[in-house]
N, C-alpha and C positions, 0 to 999 in steps of 0.2 A: 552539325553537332546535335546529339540527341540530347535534351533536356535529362536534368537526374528524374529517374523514374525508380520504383522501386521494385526490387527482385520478385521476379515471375514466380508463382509456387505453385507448382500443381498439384492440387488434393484430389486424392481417391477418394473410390466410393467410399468407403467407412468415415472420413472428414465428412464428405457430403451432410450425407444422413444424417449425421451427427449435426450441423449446423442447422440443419433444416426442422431436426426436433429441437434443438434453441430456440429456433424462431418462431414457430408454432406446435407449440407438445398438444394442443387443441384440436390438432388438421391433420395430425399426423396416423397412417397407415400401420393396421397392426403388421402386417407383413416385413413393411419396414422395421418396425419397432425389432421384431424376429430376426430380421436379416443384420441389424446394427447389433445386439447382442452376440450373435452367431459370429459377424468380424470383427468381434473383440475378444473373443478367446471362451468363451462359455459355449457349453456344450449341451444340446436338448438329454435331458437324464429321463424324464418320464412326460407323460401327459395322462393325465386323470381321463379314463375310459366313462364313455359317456356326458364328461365337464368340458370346458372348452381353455381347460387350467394349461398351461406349459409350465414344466420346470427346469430351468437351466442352471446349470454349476459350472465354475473357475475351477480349473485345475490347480492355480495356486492363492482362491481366494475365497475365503467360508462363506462371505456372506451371497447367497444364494437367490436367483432372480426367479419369481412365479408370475407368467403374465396373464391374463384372463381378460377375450376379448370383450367389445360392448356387447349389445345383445346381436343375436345372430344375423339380424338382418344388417348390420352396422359392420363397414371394414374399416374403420377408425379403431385408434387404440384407445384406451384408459387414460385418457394426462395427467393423471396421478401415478401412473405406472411410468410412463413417457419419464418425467421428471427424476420416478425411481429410478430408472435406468440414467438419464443425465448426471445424476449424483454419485452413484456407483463407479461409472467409469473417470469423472472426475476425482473423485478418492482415491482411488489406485491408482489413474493415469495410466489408463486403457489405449487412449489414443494418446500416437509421441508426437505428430508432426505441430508445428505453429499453425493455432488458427483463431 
């Protein structure tokens, strides 16, 4: 008899990433930061020529994400930006699964 265990859940990448900037928004890749916005539904609109600005928009959500990396030698993100984005998709509830 197998012991009660609790239900298997498999999280995708977007849970992933998503937990992973939970855990450390300090450690976290701006690439990632780019790819976890991107699988939430937001969509790159501009990037400031010359800046190292991104702007992404929700198709059904005004408030609007600008991320800007550290300095150029750094492929870390902003953890104030990190955070930004944890809170946004928390507000809306970006991501459905349990996690």
């Amino acid at each position: 008899m197998v012991p009660n265990m609790e239900p298997y859940v498999k999280m995708g990448r977007t849970e992933k990433l998503y937990l992973k900037a939970l855990r450390s928004p300090n450690n976290f890749l701006f690439r990632d930061l780019c790819l976890l916005v991107e699988k939430t539904g937001f969509k790159l609109r501009k990037s400031s020529s010359g800046t190292s600005h991104l702007f992404y928009r929700h198709p059904s959500i005004d408030e609007p994400i600008n991320l800007q990396r550290f300095p150029k030698d750094n492929k870390l993100a902003k953890p104030y930006q990190v955070k930004q984005v944890l809170n946004i998709i928390d507000k809306y509830g970006l991501i459905e699964s349990e996690i």
